[in-house]
C-alpha positions as CSV (number, residue, x, y, z in Angstrom):
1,X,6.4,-4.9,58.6
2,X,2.8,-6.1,57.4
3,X,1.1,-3.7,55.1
4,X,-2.7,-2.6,56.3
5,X,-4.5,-1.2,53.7
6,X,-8.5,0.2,53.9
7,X,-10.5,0.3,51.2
8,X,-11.9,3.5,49.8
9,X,-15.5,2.9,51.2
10,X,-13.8,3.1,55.0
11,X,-12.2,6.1,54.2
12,X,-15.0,7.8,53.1
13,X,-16.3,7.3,57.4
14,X,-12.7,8.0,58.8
15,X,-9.3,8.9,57.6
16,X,-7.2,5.5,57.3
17,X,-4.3,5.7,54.7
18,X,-2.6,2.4,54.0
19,X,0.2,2.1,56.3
20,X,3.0,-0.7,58.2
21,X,3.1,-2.3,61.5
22,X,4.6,-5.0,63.4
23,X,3.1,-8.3,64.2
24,X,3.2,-11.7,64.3
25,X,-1.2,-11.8,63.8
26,X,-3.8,-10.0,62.6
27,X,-4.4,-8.6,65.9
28,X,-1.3,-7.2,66.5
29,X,-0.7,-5.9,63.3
30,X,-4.1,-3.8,63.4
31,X,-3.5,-2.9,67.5
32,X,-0.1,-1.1,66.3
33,X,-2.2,0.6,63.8
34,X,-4.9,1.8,66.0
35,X,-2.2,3.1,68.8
36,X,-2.0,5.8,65.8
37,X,-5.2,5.9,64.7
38,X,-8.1,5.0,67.5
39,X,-10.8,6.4,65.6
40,X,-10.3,3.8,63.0
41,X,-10.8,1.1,65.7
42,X,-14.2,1.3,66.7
43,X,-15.6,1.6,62.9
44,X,-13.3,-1.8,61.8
45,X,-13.8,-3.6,65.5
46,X,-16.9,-3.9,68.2
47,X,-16.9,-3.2,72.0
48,X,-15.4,-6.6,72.7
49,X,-12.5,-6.6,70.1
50,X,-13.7,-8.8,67.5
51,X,-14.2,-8.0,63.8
52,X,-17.8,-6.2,63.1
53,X,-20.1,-8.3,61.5
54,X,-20.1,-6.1,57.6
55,X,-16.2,-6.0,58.3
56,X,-13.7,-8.4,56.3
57,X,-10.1,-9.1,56.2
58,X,-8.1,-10.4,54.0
59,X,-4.3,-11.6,54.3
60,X,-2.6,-12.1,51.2
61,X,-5.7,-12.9,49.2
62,X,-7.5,-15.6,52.2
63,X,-9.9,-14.7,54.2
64,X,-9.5,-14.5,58.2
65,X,-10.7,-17.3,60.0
66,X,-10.7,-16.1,63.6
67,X,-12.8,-12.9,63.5
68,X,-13.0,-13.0,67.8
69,X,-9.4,-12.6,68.5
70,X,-8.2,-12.1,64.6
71,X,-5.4,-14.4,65.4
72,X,-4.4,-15.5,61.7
73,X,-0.5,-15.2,61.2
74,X,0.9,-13.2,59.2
75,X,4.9,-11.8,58.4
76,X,6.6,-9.2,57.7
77,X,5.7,-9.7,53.9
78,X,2.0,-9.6,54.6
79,X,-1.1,-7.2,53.5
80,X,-3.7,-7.1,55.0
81,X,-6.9,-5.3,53.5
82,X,-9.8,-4.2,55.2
83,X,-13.0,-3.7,53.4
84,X,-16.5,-2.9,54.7
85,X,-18.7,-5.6,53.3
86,X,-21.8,-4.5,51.6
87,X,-25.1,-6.0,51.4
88,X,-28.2,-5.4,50.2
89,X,-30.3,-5.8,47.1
């Protein structure tokens, strides 16, 4: 199982402890994840599914490419973090 974990700035907006899911992408990794915690879903994604625009992933230290359908592989070996990016100056 891919581990998901959310950075400390998410949890400060919604309860997400680092957990496991199945999947053979991105998406499906996080949709297992949000089966058990839906409130987490709308902060990370948008209305239509995709990544919101001050949200990133990485998987195993790369960046996701496909922020619409988040279909960048991953296995059973993966992370996955999710982090709020933050802008500003």
């Amino acid at each position: 199982m891919a581990k998901v974990v959310f950075t400390p700035n998410i949890q400060r907006h919604v309860a997400c402890p680092a957990t496991e899911a199945d999947g053979e992408s991105v998406g499906e990794v996080l949709a297992a994840v949000f089966r058990g915690n839906a409130r987490v879903r709308g902060y990370v994604l948008d209305d239509q599914g995709g990544l919101r625009k001050h949200m990133t992933i990485f998987v195993d230290g790369r960046l996701v490419r496909d922020r619409t359908r988040l279909s960048d592989p991953v296995d059973a070996t993966s992370t996955i973090y999710v982090f709020q990016a933050l802008s500003g100056g």
